[in-house]
Backbone as CSV, one residue per row, in Angstrom:
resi,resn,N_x,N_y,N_z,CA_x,CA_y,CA_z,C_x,C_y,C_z
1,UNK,-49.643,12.232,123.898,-49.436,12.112,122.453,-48.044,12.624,122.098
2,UNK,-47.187,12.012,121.188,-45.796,12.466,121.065,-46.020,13.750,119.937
3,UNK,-45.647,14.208,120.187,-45.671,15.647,119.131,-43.830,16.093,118.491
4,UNK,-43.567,14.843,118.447,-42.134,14.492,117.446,-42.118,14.088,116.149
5,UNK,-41.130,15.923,115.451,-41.342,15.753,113.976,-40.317,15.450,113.977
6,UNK,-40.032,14.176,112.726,-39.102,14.050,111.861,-38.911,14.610,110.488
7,UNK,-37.439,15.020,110.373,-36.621,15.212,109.070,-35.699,15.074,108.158
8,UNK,-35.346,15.134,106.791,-33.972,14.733,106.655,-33.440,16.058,106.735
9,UNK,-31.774,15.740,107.892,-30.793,17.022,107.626,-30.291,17.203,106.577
10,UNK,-29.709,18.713,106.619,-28.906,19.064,105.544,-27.818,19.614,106.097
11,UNK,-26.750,20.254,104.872,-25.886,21.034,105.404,-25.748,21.651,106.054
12,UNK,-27.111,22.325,106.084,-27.701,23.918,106.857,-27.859,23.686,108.235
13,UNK,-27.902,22.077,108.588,-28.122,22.224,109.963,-26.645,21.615,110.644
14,UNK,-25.825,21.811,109.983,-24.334,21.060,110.816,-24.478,21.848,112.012
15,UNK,-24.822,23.107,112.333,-24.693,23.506,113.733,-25.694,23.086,114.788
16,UNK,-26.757,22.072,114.418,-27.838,21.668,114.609,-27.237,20.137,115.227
17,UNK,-26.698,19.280,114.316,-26.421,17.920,114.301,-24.905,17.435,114.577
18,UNK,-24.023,18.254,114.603,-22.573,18.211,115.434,-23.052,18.178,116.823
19,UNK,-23.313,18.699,117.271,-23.147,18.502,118.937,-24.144,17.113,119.275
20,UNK,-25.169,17.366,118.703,-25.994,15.942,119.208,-25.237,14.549,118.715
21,UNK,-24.255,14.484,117.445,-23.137,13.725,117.132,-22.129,13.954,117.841
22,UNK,-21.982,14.927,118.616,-20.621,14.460,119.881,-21.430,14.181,121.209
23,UNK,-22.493,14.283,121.674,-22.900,13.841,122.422,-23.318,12.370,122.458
24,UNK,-23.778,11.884,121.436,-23.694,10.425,120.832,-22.226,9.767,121.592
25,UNK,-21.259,10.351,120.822,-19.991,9.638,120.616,-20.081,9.367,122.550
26,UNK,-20.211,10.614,123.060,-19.573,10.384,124.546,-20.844,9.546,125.213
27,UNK,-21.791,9.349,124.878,-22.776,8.139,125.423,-21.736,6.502,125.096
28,UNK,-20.977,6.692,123.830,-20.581,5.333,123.854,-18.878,6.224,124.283
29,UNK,-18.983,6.662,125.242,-17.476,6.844,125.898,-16.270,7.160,125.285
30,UNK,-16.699,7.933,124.398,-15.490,9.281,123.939,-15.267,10.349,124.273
31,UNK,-14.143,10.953,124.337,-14.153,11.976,124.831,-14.975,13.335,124.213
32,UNK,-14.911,13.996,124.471,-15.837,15.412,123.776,-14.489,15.703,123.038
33,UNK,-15.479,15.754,121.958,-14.335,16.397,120.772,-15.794,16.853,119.503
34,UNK,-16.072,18.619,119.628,-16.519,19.230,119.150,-16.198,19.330,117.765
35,UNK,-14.936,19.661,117.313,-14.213,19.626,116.241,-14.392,18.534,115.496
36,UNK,-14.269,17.211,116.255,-13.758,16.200,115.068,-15.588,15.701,114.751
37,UNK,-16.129,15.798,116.237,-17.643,15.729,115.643,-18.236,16.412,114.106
38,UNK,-18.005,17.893,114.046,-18.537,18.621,113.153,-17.698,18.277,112.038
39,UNK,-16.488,17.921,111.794,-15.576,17.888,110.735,-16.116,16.957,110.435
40,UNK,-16.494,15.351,110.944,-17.443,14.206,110.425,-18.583,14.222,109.665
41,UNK,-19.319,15.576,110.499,-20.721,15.185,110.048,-20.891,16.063,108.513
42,UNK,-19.840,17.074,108.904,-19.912,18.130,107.182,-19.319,17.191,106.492
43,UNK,-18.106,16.305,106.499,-17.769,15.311,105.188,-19.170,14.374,104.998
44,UNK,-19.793,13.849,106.063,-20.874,12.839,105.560,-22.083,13.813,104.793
45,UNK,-22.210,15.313,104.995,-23.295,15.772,104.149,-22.586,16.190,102.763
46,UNK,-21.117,16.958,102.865,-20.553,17.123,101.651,-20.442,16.152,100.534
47,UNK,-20.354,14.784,100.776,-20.081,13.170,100.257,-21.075,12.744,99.534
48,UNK,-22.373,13.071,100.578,-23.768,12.276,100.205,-23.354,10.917,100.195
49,UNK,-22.541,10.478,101.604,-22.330,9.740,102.450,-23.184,8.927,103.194
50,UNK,-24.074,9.856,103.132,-25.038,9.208,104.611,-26.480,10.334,104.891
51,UNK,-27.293,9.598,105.165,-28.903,10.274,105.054,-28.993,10.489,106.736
52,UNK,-29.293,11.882,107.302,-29.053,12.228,108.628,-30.718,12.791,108.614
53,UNK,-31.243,11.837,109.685,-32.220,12.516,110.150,-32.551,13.181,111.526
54,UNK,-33.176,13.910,111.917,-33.519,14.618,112.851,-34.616,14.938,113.560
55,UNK,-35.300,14.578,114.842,-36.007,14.830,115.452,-36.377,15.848,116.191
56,UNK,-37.543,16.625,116.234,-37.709,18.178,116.397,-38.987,18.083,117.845
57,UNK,-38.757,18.746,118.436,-39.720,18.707,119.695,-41.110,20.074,119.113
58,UNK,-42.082,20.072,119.526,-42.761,21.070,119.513,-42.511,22.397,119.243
59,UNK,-41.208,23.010,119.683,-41.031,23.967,119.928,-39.249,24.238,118.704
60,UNK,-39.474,23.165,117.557,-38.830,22.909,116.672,-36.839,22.854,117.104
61,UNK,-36.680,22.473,118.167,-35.811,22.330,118.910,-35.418,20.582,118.789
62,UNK,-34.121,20.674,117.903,-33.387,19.236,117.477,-33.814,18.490,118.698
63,UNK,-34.098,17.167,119.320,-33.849,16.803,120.133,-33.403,15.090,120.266
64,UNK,-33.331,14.691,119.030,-31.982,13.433,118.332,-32.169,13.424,117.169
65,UNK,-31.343,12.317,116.546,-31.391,12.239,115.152,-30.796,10.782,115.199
66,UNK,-30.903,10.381,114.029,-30.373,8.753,113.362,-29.812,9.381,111.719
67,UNK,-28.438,8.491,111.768,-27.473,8.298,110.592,-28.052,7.178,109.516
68,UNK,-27.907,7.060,108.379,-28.382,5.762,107.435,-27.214,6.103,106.991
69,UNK,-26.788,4.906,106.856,-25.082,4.665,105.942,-25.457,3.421,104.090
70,UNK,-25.382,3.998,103.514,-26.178,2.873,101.985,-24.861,1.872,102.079
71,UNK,-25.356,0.846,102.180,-24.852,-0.528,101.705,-25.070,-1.552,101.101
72,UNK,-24.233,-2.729,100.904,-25.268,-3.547,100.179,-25.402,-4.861,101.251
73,UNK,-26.105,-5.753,100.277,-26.077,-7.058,101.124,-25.907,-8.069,100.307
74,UNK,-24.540,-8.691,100.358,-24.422,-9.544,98.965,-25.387,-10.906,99.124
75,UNK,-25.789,-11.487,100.108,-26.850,-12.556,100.022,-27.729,-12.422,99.605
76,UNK,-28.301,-11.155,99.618,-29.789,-11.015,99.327,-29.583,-10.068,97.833
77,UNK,-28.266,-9.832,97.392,-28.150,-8.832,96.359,-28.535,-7.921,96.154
78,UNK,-28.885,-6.919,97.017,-29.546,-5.964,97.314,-29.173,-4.133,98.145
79,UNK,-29.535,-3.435,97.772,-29.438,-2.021,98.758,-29.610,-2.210,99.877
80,UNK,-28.977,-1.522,101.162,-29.913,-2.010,102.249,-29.075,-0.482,103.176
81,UNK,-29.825,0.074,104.118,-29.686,0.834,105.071,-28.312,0.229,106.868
82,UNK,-27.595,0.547,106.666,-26.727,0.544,107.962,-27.514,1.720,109.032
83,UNK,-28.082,1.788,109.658,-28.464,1.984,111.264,-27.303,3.072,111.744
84,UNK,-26.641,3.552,111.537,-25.132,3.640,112.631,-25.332,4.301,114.046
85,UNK,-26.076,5.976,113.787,-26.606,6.195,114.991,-27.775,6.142,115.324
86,UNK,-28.128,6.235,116.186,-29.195,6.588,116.974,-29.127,7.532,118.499
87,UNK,-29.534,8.691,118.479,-29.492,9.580,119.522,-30.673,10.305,119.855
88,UNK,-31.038,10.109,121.475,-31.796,11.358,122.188,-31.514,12.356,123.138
89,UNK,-31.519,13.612,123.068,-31.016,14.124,124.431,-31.776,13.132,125.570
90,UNK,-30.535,13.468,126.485,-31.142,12.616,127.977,-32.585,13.031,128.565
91,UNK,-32.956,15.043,128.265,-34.070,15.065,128.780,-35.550,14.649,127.649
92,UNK,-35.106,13.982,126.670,-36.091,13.907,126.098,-36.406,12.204,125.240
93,UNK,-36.118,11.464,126.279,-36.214,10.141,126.619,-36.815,10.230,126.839
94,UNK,-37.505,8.799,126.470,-38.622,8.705,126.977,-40.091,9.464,126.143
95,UNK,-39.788,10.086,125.265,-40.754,10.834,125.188,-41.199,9.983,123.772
96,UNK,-40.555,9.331,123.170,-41.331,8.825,121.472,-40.292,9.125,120.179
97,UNK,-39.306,10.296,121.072,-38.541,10.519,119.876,-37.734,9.769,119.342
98,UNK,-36.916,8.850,120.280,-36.389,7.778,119.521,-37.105,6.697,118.340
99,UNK,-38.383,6.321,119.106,-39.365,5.858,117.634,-40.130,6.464,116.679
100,UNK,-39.816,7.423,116.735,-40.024,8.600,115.528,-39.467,8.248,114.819
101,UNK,-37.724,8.086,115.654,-36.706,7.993,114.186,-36.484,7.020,113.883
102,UNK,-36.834,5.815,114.414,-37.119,4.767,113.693,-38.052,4.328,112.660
103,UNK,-38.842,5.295,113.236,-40.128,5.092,111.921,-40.045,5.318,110.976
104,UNK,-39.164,7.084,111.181,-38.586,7.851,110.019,-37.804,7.441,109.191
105,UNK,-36.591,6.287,109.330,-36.006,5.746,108.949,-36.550,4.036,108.537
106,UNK,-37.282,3.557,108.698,-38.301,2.918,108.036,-38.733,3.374,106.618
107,UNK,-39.378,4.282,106.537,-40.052,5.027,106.024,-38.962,5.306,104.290
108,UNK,-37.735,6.171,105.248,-36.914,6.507,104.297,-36.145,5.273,103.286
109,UNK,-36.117,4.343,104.031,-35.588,2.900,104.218,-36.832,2.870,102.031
110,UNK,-37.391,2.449,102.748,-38.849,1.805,102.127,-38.607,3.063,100.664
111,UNK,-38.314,3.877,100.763,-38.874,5.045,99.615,-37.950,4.963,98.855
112,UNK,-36.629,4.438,99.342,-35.388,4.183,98.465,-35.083,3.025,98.192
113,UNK,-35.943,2.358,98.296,-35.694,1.077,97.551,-34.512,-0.124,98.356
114,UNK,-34.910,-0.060,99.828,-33.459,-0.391,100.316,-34.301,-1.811,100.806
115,UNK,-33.594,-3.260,101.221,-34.383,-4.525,101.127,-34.423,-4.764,102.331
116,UNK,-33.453,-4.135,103.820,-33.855,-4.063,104.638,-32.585,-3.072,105.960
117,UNK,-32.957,-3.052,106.835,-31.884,-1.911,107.960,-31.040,-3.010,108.646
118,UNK,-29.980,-2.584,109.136,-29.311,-3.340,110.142,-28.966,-2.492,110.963
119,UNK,-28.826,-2.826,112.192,-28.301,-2.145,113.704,-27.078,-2.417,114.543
120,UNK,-26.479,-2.360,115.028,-26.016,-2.735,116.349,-26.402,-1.667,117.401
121,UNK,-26.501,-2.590,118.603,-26.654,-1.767,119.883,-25.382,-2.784,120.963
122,UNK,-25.007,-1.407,121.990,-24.014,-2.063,122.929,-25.017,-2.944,123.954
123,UNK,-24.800,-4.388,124.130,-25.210,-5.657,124.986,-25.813,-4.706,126.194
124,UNK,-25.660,-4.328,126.702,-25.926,-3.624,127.755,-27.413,-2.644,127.738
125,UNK,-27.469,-1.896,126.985,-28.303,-0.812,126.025,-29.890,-1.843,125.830
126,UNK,-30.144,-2.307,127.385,-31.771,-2.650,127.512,-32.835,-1.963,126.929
127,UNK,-32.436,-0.233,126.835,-33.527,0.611,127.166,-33.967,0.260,125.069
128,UNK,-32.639,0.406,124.170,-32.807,0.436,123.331,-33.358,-0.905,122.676
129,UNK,-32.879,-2.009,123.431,-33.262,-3.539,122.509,-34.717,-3.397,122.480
130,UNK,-35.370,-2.813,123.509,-36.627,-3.069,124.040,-37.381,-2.497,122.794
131,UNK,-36.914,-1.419,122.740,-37.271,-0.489,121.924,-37.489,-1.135,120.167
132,UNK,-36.186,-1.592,119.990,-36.174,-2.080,118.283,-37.261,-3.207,118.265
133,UNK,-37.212,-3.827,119.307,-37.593,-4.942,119.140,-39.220,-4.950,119.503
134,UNK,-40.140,-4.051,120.218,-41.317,-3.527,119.707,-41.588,-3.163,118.795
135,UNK,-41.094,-2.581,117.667,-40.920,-1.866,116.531,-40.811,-2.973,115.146
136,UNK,-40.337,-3.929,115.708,-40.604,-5.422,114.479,-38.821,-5.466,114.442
137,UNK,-37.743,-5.088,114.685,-36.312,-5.451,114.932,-36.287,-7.196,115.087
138,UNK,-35.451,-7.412,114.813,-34.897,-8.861,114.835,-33.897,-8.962,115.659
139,UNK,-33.627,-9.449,117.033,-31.762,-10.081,117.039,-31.152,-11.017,116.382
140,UNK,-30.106,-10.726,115.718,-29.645,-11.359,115.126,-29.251,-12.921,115.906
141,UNK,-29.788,-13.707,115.971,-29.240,-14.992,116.350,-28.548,-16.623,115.675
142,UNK,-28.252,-16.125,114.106,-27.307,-16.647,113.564,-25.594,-16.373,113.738
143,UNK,-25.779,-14.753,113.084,-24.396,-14.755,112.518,-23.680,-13.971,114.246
144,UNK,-22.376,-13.869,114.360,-21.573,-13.312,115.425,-21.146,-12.001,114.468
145,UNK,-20.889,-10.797,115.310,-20.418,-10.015,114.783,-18.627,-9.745,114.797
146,UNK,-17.997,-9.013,114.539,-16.669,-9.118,114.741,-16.159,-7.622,113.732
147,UNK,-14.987,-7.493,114.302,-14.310,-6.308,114.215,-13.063,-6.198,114.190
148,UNK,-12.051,-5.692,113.630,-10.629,-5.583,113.871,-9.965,-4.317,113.178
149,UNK,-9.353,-3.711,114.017,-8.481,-2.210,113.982,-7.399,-2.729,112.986
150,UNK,-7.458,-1.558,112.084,-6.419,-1.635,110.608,-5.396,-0.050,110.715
151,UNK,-5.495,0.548,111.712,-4.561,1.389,111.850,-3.698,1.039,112.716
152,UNK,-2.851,1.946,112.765,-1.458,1.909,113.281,-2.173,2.457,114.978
């Protein structure tokens, strides 16, 4: 039985949700950068930027969390939830906590009036498609995604 609570973070836990946000970053191959992690995640709680939730093991010990970023969706004219992270420690794969926080974020999704979530995951990242896509996830098989760097 998974015995994974979900929550929404707060300020109070930046020493809680910085490191599991730089550990994120270096799963998608950044370097460790402690600093710029925590400097991120206090502007996204200072802002009310972004809804950070958190997954707690038994023994009330963080063990991932998921980001909601509010956006809209001009087709559907509507609120809708951006996905951005999703994180588990490595030893606690496997265990439910990642669909905790999907649920959790469902959930939160639904209470705010939002019309629906969007994701990306890296092509590669089996363990996770598997995952959304038990859960009622869609792949997107219309639109292509795309991206382009605006800094120097």
């Amino acid at each position: 039985m998974n015995s994974t609570r979900t929550r929404i973070a707060t300020l109070a836990d930046l020493d809680v949700v910085a490191p599991l946000f730089d550990a994120y970053r270096q799963f998608y191959e950044q370097a460790p950068d402690a600093a710029t992690a925590r400097s991120f995640i206090r502007d996204r709680f200072e802002r009310s930027e972004s809804t950070v939730l958190l997954a707690l093991n038994e023994a009330e010990q963080a063990i991932g969390f998921c980001q909601l970023y509010p956006v809209f969706c001009s087709i559907e004219a509507r609120r809708t939830y951006l996905l951005s992270d999703l994180f588990v420690v490595p030893e606690a794969r496997r265990s439910g906590a990642g669909r905790a926080l999907l649920r959790a974020a469902e959930r939160h999704a639904l209470d705010n009036g939002r019309a629906k979530m969007e994701l990306t995951t890296a092509r590669t990242n089996r363990a996770a498609q598997a995952a959304y896509e038990s859960l009622g996830w869609q792949r997107d098989e219309v639109f292509f995604g795309y991206s382009k760097r605006v800094e120097a």
